[in-house]
C-alpha positions in Angstrom: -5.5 54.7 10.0 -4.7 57.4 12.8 -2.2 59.8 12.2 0.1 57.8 14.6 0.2 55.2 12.3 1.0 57.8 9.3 3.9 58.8 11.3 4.9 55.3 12.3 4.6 54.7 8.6 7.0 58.0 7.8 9.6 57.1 10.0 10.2 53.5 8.8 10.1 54.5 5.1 12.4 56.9 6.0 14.6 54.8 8.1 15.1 52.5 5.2 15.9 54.9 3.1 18.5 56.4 5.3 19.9 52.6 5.6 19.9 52.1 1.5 21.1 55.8 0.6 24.2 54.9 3.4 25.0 51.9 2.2 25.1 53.2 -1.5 27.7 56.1 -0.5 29.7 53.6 1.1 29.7 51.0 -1.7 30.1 54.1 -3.9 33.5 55.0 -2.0 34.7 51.9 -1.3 33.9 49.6 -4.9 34.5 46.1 -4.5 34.6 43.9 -1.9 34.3 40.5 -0.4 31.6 40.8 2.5 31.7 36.7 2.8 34.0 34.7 1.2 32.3 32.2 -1.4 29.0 33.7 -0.6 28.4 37.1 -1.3 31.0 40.0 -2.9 30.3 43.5 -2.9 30.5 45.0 -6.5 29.9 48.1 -7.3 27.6 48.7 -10.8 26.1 51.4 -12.2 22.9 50.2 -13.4 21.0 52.4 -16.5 18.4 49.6 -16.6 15.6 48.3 -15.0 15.6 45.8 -11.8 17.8 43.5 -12.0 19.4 44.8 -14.7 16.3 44.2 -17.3 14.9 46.6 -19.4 16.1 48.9 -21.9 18.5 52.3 -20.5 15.7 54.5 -20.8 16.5 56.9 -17.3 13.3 58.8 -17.7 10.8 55.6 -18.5 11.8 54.1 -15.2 11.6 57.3 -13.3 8.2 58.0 -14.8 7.0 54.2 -13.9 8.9 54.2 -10.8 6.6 57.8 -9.9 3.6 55.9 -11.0 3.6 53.0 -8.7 4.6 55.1 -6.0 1.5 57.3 -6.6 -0.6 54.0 -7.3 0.5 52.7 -3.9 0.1 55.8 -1.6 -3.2 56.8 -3.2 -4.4 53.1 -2.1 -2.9 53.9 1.2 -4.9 57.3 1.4 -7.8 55.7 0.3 -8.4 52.6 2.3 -6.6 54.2 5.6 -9.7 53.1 7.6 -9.3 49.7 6.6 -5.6 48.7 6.4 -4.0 46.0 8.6 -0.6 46.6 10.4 1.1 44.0 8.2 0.0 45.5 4.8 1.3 48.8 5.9 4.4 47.8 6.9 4.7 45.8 3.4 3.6 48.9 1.4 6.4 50.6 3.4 9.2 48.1 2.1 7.9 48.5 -1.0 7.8 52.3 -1.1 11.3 52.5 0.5 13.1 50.8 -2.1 10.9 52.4 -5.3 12.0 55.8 -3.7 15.6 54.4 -2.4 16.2 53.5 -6.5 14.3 56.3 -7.5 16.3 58.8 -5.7 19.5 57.1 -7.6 17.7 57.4 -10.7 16.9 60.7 -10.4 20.2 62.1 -9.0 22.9 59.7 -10.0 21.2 59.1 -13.3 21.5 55.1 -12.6 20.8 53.2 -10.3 24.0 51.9 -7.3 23.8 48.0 -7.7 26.3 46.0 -5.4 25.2 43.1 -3.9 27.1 40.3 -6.0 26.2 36.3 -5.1 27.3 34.9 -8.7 29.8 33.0 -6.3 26.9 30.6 -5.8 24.4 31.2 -8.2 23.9 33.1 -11.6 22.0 36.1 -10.5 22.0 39.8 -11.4 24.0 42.1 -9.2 21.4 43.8 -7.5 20.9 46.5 -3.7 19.1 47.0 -0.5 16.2 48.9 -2.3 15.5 46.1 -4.5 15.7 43.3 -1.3 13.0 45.5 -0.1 10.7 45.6 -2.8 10.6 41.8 -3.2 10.2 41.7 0.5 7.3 43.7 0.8 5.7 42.3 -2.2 6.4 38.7 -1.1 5.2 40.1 2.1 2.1 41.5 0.5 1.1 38.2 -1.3 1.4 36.3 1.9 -1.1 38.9 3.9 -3.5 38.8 1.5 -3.6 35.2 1.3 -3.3 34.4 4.9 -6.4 37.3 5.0 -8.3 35.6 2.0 -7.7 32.1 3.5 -9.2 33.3 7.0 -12.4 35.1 5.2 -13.3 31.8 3.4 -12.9 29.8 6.6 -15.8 32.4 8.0 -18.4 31.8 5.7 
């Protein structure tokens, strides 16, 4: 991986981050709301637990695992920079951005800004931009390395 990438890298974490931290203020200000009627409410909650509201209220556990997989995931980017696709980058990158998007609240809020609210059509967990991330880049991730696995068994 060339520094241009690095930077490439940088900027999108960074843009994401910008985009969840903004949203958060605003949803923070502004409380509740109906973004589309019957579909999806905005409601703000201060969440003390885990994603999706799991997990005990332990502030410092999270922020302690939340450091760990971020260190986990950019040591593997360091370390395999040579041999990294485009695609897993960018899926690390979701992933990072919302870790360090909810990490950020965690660390400075003390909880973590939940307001994305869709119990209007299903029974689901209020949950934020940082977290749509992380499952994206994971989901992201899973399909890359099995698209990527699937190819390499074709070849032999």
């Amino acid at each position: 991986m060339k520094n241009k990438t690095y930077l490439k890298m940088s900027i999108f974490i960074i843009t994401l981050l910008l985009l969840d931290q903004l949203v958060k203020i605003y949803v923070s200000i502004n409380k509740n709301s109906i973004l589309i009627k019957n579909f999806i409410d905005i409601t703000y909650i201060e969440n003390y637990r885990g994603a999706f509201g799991l997990g005990g209220s332990n502030t410092l556990f999270f922020i302690i695992i939340t450091g760990i997989v971020i260190g986990i995931i950019l040591k593997f980017i360091i370390s395999q920079k040579d041999r990294l696709e485009q695609k897993t980058i960018y899926a690390l990158s979701f992933i990072l951005a919302g870790a360090i998007g909810n990490l950020i609240d965690r660390l400075f809020r003390g909880f973590v800004i939940d307001y994305i609210d869709i119990r209007s059509i299903m029974r689901f967990p209020v949950f934020n931009l940082a977290d749509i991330y992380i499952v994206c880049g994971w989901i992201f991730l899973v399909i890359v390395i099995g698209i990527y696995t699937f190819l390499e068994k074709g070849n032999k």
